[in-house]
TIRO-2110 file (N, C-alpha, C; in Angstrom, 1 decimal):
// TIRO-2110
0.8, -1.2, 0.0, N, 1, A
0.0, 0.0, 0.0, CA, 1, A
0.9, 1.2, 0.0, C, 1, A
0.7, 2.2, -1.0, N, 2, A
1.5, 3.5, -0.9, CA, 2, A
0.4, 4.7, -0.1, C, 2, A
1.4, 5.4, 0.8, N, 3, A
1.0, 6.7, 1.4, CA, 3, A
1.1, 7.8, 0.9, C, 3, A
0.6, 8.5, 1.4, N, 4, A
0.6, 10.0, 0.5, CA, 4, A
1.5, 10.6, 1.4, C, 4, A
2.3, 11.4, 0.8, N, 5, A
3.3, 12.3, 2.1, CA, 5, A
2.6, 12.6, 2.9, C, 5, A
3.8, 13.1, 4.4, N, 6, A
2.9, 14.5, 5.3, CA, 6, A
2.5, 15.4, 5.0, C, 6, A
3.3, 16.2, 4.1, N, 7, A
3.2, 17.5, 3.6, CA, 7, A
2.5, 17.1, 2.3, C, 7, A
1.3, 16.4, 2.0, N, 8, A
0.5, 16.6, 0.9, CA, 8, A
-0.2, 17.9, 0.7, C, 8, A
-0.3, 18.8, 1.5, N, 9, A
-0.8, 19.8, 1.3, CA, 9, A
-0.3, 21.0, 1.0, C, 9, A
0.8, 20.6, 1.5, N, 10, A
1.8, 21.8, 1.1, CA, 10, A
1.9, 21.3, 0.0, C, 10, A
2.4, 20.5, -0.9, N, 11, A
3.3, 20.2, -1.9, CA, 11, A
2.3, 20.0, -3.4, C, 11, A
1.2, 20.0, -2.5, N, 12, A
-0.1, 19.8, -4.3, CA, 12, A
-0.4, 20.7, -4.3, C, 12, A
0.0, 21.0, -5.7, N, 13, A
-0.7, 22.2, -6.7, CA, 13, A
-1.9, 22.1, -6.6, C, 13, A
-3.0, 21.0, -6.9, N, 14, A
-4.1, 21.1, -7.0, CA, 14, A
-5.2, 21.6, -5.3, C, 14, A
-4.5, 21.1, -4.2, N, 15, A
-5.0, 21.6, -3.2, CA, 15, A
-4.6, 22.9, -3.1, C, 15, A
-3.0, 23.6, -2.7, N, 16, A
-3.3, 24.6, -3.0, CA, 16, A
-3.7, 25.6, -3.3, C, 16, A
-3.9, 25.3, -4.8, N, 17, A
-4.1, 26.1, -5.6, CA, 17, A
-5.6, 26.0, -5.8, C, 17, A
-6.6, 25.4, -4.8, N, 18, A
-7.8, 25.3, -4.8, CA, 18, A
-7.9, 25.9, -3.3, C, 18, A
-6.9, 25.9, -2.2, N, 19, A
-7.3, 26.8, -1.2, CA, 19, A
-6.7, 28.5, -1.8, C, 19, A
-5.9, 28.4, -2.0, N, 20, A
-5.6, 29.8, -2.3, CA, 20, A
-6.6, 30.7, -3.5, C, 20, A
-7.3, 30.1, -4.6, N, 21, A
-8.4, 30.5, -5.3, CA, 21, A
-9.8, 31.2, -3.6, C, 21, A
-9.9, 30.2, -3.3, N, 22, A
-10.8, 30.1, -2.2, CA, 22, A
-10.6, 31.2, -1.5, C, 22, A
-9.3, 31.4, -0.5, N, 23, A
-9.0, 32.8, 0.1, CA, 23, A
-8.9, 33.9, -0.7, C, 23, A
-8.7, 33.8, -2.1, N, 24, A
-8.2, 35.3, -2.9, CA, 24, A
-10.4, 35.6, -2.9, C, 24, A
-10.8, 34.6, -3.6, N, 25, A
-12.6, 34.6, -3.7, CA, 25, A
-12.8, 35.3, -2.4, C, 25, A
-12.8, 35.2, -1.2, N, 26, A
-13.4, 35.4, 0.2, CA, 26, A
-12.8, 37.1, 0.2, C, 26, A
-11.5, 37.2, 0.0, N, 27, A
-11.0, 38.7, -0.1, CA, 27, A
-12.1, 39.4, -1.1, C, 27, A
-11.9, 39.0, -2.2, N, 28, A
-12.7, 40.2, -3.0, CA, 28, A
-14.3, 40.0, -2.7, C, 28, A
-15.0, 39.3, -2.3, N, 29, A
-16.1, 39.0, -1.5, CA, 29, A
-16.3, 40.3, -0.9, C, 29, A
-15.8, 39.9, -0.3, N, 30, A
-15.8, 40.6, 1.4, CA, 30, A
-15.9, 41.8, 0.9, C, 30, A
-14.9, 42.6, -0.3, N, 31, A
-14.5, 44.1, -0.4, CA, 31, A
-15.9, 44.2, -1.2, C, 31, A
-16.6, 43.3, -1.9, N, 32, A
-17.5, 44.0, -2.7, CA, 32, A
-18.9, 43.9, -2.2, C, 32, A
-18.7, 43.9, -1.1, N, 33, A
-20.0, 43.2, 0.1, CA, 33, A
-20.6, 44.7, -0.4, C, 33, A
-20.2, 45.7, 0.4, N, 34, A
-20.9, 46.8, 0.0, CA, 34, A
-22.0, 47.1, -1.6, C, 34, A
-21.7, 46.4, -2.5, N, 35, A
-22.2, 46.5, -3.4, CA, 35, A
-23.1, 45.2, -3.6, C, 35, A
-23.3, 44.5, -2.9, N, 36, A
-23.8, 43.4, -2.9, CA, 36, A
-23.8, 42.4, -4.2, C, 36, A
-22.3, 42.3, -4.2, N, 37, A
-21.7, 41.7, -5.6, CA, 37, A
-21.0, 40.6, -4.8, C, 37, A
-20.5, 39.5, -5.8, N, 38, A
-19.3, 38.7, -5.6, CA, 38, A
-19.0, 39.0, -6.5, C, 38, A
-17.2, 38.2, -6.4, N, 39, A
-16.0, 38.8, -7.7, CA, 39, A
-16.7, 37.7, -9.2, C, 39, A
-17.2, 36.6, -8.9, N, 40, A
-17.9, 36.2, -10.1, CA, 40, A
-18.9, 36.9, -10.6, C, 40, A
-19.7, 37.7, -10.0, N, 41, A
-20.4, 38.6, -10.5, CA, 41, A
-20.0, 39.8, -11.3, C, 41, A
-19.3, 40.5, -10.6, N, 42, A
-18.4, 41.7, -11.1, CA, 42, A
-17.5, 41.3, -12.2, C, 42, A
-16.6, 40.1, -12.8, N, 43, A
-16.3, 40.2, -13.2, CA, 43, A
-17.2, 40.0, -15.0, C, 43, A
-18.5, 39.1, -14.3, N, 44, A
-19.5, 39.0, -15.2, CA, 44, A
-20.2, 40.2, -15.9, C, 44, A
-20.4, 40.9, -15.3, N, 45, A
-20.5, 42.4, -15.4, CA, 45, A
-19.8, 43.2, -16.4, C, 45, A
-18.4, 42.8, -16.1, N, 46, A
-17.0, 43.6, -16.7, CA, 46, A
-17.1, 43.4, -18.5, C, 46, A
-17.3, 41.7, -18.1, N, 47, A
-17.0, 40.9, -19.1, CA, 47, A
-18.1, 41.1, -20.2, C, 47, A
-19.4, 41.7, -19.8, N, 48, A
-20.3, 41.8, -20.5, CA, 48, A
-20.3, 43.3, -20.8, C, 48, A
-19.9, 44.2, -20.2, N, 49, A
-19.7, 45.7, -20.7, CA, 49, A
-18.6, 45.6, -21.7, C, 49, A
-17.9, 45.3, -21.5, N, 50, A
-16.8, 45.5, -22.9, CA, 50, A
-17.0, 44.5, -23.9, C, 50, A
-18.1, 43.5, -24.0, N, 51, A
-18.4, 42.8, -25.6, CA, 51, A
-19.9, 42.0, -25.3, C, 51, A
-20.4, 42.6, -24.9, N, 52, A
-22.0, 42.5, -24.5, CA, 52, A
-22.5, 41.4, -25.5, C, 52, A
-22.1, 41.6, -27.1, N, 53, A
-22.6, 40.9, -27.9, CA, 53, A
-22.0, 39.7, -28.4, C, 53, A
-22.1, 38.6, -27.8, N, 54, A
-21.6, 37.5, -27.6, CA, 54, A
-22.9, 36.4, -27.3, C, 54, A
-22.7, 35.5, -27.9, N, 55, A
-23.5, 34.5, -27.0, CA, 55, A
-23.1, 33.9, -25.4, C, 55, A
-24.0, 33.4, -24.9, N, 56, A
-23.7, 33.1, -23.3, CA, 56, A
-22.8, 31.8, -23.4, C, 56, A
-22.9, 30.9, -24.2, N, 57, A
-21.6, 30.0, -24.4, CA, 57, A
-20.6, 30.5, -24.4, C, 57, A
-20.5, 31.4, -25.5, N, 58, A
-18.8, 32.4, -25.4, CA, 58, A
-18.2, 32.5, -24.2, C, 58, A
-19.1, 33.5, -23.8, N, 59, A
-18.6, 33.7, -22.7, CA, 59, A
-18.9, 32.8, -21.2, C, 59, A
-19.5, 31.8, -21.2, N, 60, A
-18.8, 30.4, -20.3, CA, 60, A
-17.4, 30.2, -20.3, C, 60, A
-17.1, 29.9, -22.0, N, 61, A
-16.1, 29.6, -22.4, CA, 61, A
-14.8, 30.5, -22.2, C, 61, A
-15.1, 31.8, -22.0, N, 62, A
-14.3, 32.9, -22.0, CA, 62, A
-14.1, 33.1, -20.8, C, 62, A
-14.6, 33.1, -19.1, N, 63, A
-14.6, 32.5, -17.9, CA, 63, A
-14.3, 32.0, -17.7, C, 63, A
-14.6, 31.2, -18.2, N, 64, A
-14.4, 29.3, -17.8, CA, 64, A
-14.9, 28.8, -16.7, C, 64, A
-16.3, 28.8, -16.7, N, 65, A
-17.2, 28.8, -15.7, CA, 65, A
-18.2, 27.7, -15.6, C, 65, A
-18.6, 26.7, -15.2, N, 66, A
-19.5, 26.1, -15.1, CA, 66, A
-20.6, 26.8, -15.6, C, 66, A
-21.6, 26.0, -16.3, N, 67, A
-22.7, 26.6, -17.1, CA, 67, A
-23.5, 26.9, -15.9, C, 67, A
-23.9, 25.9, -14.9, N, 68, A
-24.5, 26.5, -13.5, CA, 68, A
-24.5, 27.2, -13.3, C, 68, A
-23.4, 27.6, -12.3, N, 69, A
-23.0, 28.7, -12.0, CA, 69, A
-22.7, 29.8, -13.0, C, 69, A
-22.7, 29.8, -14.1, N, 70, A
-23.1, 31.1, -14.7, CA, 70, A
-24.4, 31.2, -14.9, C, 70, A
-25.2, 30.6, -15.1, N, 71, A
-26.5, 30.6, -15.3, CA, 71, A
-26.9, 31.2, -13.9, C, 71, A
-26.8, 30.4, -12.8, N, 72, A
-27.7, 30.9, -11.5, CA, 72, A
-27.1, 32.8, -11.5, C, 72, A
-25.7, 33.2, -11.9, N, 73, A
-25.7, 34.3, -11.3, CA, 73, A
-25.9, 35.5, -12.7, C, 73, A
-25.7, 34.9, -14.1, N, 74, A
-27.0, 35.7, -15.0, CA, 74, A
-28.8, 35.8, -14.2, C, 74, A
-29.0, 35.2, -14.0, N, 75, A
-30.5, 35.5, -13.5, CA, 75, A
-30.7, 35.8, -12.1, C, 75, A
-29.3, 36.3, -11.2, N, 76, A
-29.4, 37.2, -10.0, CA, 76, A
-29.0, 38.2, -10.8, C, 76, A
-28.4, 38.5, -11.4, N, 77, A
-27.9, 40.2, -12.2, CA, 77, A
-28.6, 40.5, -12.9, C, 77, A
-29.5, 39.6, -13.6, N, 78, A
-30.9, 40.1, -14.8, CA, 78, A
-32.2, 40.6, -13.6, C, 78, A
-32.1, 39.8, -12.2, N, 79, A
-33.0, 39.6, -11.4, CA, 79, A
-33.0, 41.2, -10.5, C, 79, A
-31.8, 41.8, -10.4, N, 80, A
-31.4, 42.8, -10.0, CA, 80, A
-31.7, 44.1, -10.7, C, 80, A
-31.6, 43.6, -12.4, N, 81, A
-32.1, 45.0, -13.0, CA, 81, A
-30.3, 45.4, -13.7, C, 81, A
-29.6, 44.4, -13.5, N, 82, A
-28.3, 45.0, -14.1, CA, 82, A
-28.0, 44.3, -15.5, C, 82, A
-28.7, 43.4, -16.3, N, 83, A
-28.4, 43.5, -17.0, CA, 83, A
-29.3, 42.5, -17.4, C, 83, A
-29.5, 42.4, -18.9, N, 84, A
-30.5, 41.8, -19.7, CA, 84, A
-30.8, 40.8, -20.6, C, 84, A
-31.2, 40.0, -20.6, N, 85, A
-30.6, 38.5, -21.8, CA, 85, A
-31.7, 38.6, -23.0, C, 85, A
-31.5, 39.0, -24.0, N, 86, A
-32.1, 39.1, -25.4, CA, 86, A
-31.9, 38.1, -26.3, C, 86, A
-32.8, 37.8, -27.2, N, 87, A
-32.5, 36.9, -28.7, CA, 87, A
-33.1, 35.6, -28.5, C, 87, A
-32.2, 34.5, -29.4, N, 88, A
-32.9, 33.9, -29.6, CA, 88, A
-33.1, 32.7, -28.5, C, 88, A
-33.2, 31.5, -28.6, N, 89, A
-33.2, 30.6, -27.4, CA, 89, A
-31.8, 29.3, -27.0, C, 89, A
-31.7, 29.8, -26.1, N, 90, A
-30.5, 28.4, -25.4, CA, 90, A
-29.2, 28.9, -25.4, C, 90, A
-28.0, 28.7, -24.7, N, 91, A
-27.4, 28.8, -24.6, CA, 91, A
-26.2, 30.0, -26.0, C, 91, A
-26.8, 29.2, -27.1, N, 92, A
-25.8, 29.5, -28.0, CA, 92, A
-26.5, 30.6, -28.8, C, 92, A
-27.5, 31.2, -28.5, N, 93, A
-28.4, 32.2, -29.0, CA, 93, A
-28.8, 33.5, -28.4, C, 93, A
-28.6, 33.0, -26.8, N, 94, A
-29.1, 34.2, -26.1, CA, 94, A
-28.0, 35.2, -25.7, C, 94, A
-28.4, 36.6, -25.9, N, 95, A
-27.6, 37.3, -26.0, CA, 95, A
-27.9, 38.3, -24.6, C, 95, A
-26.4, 38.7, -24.3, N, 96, A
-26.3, 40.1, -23.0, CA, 96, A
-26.2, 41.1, -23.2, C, 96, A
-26.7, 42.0, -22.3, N, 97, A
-26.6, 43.7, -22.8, CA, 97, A
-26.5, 43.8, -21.0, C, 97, A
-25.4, 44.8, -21.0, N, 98, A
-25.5, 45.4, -19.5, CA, 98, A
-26.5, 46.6, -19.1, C, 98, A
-27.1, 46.8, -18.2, N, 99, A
-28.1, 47.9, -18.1, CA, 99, A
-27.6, 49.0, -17.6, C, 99, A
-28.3, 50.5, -18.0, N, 100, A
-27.6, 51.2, -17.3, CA, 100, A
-27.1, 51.1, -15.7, C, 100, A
-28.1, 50.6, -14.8, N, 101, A
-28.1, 50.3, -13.4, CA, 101, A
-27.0, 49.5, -13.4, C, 101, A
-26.9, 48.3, -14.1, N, 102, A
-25.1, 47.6, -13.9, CA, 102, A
-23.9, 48.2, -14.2, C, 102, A
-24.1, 49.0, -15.2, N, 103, A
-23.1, 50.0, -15.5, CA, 103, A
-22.6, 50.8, -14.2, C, 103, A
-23.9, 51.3, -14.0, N, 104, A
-23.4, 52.1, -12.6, CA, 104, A
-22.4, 51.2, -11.8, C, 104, A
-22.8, 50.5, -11.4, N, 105, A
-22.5, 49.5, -10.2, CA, 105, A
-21.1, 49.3, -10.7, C, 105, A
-21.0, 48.6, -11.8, N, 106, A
-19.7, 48.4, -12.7, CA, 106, A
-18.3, 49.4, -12.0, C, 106, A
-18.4, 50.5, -12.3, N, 107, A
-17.7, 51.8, -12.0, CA, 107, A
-17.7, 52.1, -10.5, C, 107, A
-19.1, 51.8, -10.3, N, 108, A
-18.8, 51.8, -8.8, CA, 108, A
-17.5, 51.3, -8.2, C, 108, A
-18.0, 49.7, -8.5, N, 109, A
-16.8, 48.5, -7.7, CA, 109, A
-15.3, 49.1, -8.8, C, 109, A
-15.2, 50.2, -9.9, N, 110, A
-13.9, 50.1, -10.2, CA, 110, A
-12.8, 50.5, -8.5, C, 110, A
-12.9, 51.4, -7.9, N, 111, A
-12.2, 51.9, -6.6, CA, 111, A
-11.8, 50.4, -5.5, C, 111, A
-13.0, 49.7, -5.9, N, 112, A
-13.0, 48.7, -4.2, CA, 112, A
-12.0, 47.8, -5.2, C, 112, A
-12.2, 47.8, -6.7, N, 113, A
-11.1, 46.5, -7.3, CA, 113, A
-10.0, 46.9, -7.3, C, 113, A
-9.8, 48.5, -8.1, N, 114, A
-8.5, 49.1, -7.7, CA, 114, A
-7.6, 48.6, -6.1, C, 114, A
-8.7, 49.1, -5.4, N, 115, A
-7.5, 49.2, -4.0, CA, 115, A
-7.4, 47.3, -3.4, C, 115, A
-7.7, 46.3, -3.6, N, 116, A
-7.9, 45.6, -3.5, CA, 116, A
-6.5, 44.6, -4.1, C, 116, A
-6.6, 45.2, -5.5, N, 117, A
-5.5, 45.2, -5.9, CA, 117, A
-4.0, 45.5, -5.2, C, 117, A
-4.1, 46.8, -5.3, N, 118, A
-3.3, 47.8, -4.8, CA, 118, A
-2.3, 47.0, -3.2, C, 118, A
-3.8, 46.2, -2.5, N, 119, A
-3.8, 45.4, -1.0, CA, 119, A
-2.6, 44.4, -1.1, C, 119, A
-3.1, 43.6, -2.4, N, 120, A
-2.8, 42.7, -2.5, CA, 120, A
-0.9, 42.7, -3.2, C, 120, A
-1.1, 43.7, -4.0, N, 121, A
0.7, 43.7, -4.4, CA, 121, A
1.3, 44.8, -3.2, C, 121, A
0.8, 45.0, -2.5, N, 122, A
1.0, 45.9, -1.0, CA, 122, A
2.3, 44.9, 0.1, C, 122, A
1.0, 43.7, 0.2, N, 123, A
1.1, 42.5, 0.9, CA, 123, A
2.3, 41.3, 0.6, C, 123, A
1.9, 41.4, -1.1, N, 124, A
3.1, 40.7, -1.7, CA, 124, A
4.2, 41.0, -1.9, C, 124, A
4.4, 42.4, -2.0, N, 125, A
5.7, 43.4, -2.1, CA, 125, A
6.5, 43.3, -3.5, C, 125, A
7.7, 42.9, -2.9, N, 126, A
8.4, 42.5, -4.9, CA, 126, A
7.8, 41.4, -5.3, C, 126, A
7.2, 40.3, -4.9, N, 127, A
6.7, 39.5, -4.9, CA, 127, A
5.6, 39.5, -5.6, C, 127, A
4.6, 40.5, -6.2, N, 128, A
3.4, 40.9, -6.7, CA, 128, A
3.3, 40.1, -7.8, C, 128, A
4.2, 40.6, -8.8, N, 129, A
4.5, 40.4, -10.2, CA, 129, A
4.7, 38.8, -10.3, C, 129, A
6.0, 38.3, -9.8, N, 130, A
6.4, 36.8, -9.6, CA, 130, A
5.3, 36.0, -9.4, C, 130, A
4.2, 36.2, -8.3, N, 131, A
3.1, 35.7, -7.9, CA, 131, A
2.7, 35.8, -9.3, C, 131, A
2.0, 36.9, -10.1, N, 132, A
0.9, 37.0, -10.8, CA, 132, A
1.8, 35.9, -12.5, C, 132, A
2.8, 35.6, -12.7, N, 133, A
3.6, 35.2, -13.5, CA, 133, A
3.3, 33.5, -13.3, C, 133, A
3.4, 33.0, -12.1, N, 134, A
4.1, 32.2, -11.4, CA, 134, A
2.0, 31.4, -11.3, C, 134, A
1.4, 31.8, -11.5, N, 135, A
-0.1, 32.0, -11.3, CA, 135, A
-0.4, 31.6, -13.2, C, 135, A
-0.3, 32.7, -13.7, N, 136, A
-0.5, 32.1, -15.5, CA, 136, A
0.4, 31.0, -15.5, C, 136, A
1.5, 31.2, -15.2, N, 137, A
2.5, 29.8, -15.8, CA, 137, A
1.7, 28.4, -15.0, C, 137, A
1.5, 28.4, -14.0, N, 138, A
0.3, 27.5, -13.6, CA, 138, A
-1.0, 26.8, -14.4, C, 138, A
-1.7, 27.6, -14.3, N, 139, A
-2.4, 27.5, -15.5, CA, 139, A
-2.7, 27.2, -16.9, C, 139, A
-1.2, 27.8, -18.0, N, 140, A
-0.8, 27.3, -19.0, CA, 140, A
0.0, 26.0, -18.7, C, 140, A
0.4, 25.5, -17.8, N, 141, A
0.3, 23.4, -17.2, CA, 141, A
-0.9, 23.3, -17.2, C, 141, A
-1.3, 23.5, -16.3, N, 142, A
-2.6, 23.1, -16.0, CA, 142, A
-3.7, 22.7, -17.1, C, 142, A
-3.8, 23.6, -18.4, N, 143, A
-4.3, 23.4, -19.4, CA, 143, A
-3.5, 22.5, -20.0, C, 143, A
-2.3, 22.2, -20.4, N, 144, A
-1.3, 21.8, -21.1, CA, 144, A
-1.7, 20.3, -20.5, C, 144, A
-1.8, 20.1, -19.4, N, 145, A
-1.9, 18.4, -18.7, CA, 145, A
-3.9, 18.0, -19.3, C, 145, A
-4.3, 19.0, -18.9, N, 146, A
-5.6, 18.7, -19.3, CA, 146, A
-6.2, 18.2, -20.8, C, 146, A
-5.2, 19.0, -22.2, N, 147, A
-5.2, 18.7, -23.2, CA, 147, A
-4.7, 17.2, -23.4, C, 147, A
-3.6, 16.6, -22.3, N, 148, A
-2.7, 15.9, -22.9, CA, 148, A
-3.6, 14.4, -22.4, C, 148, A
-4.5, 14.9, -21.2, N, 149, A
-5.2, 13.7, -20.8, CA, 149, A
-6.3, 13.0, -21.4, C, 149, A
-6.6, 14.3, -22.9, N, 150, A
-8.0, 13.7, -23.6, CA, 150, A
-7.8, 12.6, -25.0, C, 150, A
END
């Protein structure tokens, strides 16, 4: 029978890098509480102001988001009045428009993302950059093993 190290937690990328997602999510949470946003929301927002005219697959695909979970939080943000789903039917038809009211909001949370930001390469110091490098390069494996396992 083989064991798993002690330090399995330390040493997996996959845990990790699934708690550290988790605390960074809880940080920008927290900051955009005031706006009664989460960062999946806001960035859904973002993502839909600067190319609105996309189908909602696209942009799954452009997230990279579980269709659920994008679905449940399109119909809190359409449910809110911040933005609108037009056209034709299902996934690969229906189209987004942000409303003026999510626009607002949009701009609003720019200051709380700014300084959050700001927090976070504050905290990290020289380290900011390396992290955010060291983070894609993650990722581009990450994809790279996932391709290689189909």
């Amino acid at each position: 029978m083989t064991f798993l190290p002690d330090d399995m937690a330390r040493i997996c990328f996959g845990h990790r890098s699934r708690m550290t997602a988790r605390a960074v999510t809880r940080a920008f949470n927290a900051r955009l509480r005031p706006l009664n946003l989460q960062i999946t929301q806001y960035t859904l927002l973002a993502a839909i102001s600067m190319d609105g005219d996309r189908p909602i697959a696209a942009l799954a695909d452009e997230l990279d988001l579980e269709s659920s979970t994008l679905q449940r939080n399109l119909k809190l943000l359409e449910g809110r009045g911040l933005l609108t789903l037009e056209g034709g039917r299902g996934r690969k038809g229906r189209r987004l428009a942000i409303t003026p009211a999510g626009l607002a909001l949009l701009e609003a949370g720019v200051p709380i993302w700014t300084k959050i930001q700001a927090d976070f390469a504050s905290i990290l110091g020289a380290r900011a950059e390396p992290t955010r490098a060291a983070l894609a390069a993650l990722e581009r494996a990450a994809l790279r093993l996932e391709r290689s396992s189909k």
